[in-house]
N, C-alpha and C positions, 0 to 999 in steps of 0.2 A: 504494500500500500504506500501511495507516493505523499510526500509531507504535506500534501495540499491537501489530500483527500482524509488524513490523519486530523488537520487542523480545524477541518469542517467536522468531521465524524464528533469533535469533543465539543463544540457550540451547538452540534443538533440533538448531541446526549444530554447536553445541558437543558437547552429550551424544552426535552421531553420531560427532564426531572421537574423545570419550574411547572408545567402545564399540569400535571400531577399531583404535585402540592399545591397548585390553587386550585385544584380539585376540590381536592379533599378537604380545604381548609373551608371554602363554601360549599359545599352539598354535606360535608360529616361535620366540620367543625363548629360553624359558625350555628345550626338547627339542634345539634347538641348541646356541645361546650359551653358554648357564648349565649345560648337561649336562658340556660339552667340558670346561670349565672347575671344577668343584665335583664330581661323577659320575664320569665315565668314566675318569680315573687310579686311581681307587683300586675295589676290592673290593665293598666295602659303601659303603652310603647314610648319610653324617653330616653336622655342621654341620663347616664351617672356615675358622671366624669367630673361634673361642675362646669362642663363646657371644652375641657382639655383635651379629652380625646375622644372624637366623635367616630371612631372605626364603626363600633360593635351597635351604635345607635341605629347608623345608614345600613351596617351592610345585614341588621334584623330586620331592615323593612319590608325586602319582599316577603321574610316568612311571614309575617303579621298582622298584615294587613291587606284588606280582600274590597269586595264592594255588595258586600250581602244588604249592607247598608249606607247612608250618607259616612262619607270618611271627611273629616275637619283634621287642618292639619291647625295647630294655636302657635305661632309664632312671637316671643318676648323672651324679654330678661326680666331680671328679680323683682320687678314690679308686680308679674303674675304668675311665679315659681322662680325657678332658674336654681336653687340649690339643688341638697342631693332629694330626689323627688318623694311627697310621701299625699297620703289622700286630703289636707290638707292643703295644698295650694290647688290654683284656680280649674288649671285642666282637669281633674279629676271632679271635682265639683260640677261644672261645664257638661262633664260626659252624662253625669247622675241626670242631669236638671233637662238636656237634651231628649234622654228616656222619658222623660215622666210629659216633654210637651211633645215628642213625636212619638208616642205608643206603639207598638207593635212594630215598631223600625230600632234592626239593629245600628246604633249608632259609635262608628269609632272616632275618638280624639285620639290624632299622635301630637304627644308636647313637646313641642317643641322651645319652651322654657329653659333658658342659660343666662347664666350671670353674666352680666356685661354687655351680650348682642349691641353693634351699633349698627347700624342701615347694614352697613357689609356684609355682616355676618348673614343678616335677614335679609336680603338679598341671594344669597348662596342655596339658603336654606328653603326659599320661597323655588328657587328654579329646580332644587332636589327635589321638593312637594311634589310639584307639577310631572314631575317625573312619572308619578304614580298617578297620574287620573285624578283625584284628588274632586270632591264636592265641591269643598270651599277651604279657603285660605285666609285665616282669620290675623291680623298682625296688630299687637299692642303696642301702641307709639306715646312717645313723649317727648319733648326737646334732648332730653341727655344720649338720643341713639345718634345727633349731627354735630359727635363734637369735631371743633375746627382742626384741632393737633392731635389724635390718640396718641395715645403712647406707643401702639401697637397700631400695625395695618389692621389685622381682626383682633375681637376680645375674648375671641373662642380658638377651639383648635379645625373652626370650617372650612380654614385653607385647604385640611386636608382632601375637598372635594371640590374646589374649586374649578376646577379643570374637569371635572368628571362629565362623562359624555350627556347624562341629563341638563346637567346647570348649564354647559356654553352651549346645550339647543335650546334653552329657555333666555338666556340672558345673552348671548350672543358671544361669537370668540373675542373679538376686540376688548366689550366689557371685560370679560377675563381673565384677560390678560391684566388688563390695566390693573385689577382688585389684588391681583399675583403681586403682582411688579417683577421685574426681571430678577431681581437677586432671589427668588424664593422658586422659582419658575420649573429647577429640574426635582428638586423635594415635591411640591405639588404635585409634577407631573406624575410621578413613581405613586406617591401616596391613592392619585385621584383614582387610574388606571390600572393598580394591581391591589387589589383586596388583602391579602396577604402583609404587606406594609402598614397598610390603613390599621391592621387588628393587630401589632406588635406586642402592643400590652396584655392582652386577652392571650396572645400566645406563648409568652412569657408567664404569664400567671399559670397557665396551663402545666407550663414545662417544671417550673419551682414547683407544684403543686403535686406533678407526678413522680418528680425526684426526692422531695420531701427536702430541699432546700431550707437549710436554716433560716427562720424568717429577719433579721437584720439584713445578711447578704441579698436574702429575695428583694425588699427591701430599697434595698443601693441598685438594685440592677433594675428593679422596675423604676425608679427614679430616674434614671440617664436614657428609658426608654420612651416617659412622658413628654409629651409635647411640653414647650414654654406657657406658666403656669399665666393666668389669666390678669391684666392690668388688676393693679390697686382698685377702689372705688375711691374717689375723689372727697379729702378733707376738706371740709367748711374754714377758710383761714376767719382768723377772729375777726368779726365786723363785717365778714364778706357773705358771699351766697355759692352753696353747693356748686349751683349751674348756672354760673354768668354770664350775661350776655356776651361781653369778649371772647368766651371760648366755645359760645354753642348759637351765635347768631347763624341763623339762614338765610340773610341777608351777605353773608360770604362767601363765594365758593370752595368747596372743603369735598374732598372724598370720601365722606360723608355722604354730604348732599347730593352726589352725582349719583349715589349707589342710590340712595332714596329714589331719587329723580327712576331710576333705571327700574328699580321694583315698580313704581304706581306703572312707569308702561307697561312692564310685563303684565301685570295686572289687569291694564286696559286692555291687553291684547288677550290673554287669557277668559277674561270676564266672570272669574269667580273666585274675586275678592270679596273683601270685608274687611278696611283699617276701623280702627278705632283710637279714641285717648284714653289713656286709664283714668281713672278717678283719681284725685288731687285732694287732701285734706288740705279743709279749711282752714284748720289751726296751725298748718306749716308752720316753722319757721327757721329763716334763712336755706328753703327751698330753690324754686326758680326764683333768677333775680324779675323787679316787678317790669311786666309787658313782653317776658321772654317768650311765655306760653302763649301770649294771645296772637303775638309775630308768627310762633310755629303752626298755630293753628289755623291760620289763615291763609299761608305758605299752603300746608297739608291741603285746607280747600281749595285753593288755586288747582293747584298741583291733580286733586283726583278730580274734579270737576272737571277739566279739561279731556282729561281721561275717561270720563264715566266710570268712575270705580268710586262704591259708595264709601263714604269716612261718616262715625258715629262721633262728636263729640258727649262722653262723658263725665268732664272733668267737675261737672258739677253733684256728681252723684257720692252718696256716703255722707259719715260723721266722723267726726273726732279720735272718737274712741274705738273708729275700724281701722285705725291706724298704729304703727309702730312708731319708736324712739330712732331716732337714727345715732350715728355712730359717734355726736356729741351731746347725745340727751336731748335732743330738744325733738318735738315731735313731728317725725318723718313725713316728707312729701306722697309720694309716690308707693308705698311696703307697706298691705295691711296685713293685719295681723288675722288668725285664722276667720272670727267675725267677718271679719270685711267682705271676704272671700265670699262666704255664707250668703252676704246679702247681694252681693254683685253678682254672682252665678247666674238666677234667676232671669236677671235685667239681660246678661249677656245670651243666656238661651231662648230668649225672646225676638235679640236681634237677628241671633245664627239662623233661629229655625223661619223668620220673616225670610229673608236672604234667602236660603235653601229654597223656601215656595215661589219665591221671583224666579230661581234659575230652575225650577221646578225637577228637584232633584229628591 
């Protein structure tokens, strides 16, 4: 055998092995392993990661969900869940409330709830939706998903699908690219396109789990395998405001706002949507700075109105006491507490299941 023929034979043994292991890793691993473990303790289909790494979230989708019934995908950060998920925040609540005004219809919520989401994220996560057929696509907004500078291109680990063959047929390869940016470009691309990468942690977990790996060591190695851990949330400096207009105006352009801009079209092009604002406690304080929200919100009606894509203002719904402390005591804007939840559910399966009978689904 001549060194050419030598040199081919060991890149097509190769590609046989990798084609084999992403076999196995999606038809055996991912409907076993990854189900047992991320899926089957809880209710509904979420991330719980805290946002970090979304492998095992995306690549449960297709086992999980079907179209026996209306499917809502709920897109937000910690305004409407986004920690580690429990029946307690709003999707779960949302699914209940759903049941009891669509009777006799199986109704699934996949939560899409992460701490941090800015437009980008939601964005990414809105073109995955769609991926699936999806009823409706529900997205809870507020000023703090357009800030000017993140610290971070995303506030989650959604890069990791950024590039994934559903999102650039919903949001376009250009967008894409752009949300990537070039230094991040060959990671994404690996991550988007091979499953197997996407689930490094789940397979890791796996590996320590069957070795019986000392859990410190497990530990350190699943640590150097997480994605980069999610932005800080933003400290109230003394005298100032959470979300000021300096740093979350949509009167600037920000890539941020492009991404927004880019979801309300997909949306209009789509046409089953449903933005909303969250509800806003009245007793804030040093929340949004004052006229932030009312710019965003206007912005937002420009923006879906031209679109045809309906936007629910909320902000005026709730009390006091459906609200949490934020992280200097003083009482939280946007974070209720399980109450809150309880009382908004209702309001919000009111809107979803109007929406659904317009798109008569």
């Amino acid at each position: 055998m001549g060194r050419a023929a030598r040199f081919y034979r060991v890149w097509i043994e190769l590609a046989l092995c990798l084609a084999v292991f992403t076999g196995v890793v999606r038809w055996w691993f991912v409907p076993g392993w990854v189900a047992r473990h991320y899926a089957d303790p809880f209710p509904l289909l979420g991330d719980h990661s805290g946002g970090r790494t979304l492998g095992p979230f995306f690549d449960l989708l297709p086992w999980r969900v079907s179209h026996e019934g209306p499917l809502v995908f709920l897109i937000g950060d910690s305004s409407i869940g986004g920690s580690y998920p429990t029946r307690a925040f709003l999707a779960y609540k949302l699914q209940a409330e759903l049941e009891h005004v669509l009777p006799g219809r199986h109704v699934q919520v996949v939560d899409c709830s992460m701490v941090g989401v800015y437009a980008q994220d939601a964005l990414v996560l809105a073109g995955k939706a769609f991926g699936f057929d999806p009823d409706l696509v529900v997205y809870a907004v507020s000023p703090r998903i357009l800030p000017l500078a993140p610290s971070t291109r995303f506030a989650t680990g959604v890069s990791d699908l950024a590039l994934d063959p559903d999102v650039v047929s919903h949001i376009g390869l250009g967008t894409a690219l752009r949300l990537v940016g070039f230094e991040d470009l060959g990671r994404t691309l690996v991550y988007s396109w091979w499953g197997p990468a996407r689930l490094r942690v789940p397979l890791a977990q796996a590996l320590i789990e069957t070795l019986k790996v000392p859990s410190p060591r497990a530990s350190a190695v699943l640590q150097r395998l997480v994605a980069a851990p999610t932005p800080h949330p933003p400290t109230p400096r003394p005298g100032t405001w959470l979300w000021p207009r300096d740093e979350y105006s949509v009167d600037v352009p920000s890539r941020s706002r492009d991404a927004f801009d880019a979801l309300v079209d997909l949306c209009g092009r789509e046409g089953r949507c449903l933005l909303y604002h969250v509800p806003v406690n009245p007793a804030a304080v040093g929340g949004f700075e004052p006229g932030l929200d009312d710019e965003f919100v206007e912005y937002v009606r420009r923006r879906t109105t031209a679109a045809r894509v309906p936007f629910d203002d909320q902000r005026q719904f709730g009390k006091a006491e459906h609200y949490k402390l934020n992280l200097a005591l003083r009482p939280d804007a946007i974070h209720p507490v399980e109450a809150g939840y309880d009382a908004f559910a209702p309001v919000l399966a009111g809107i979803v299941a109007r929406r659904l009978d317009e798109l008569r689904r």
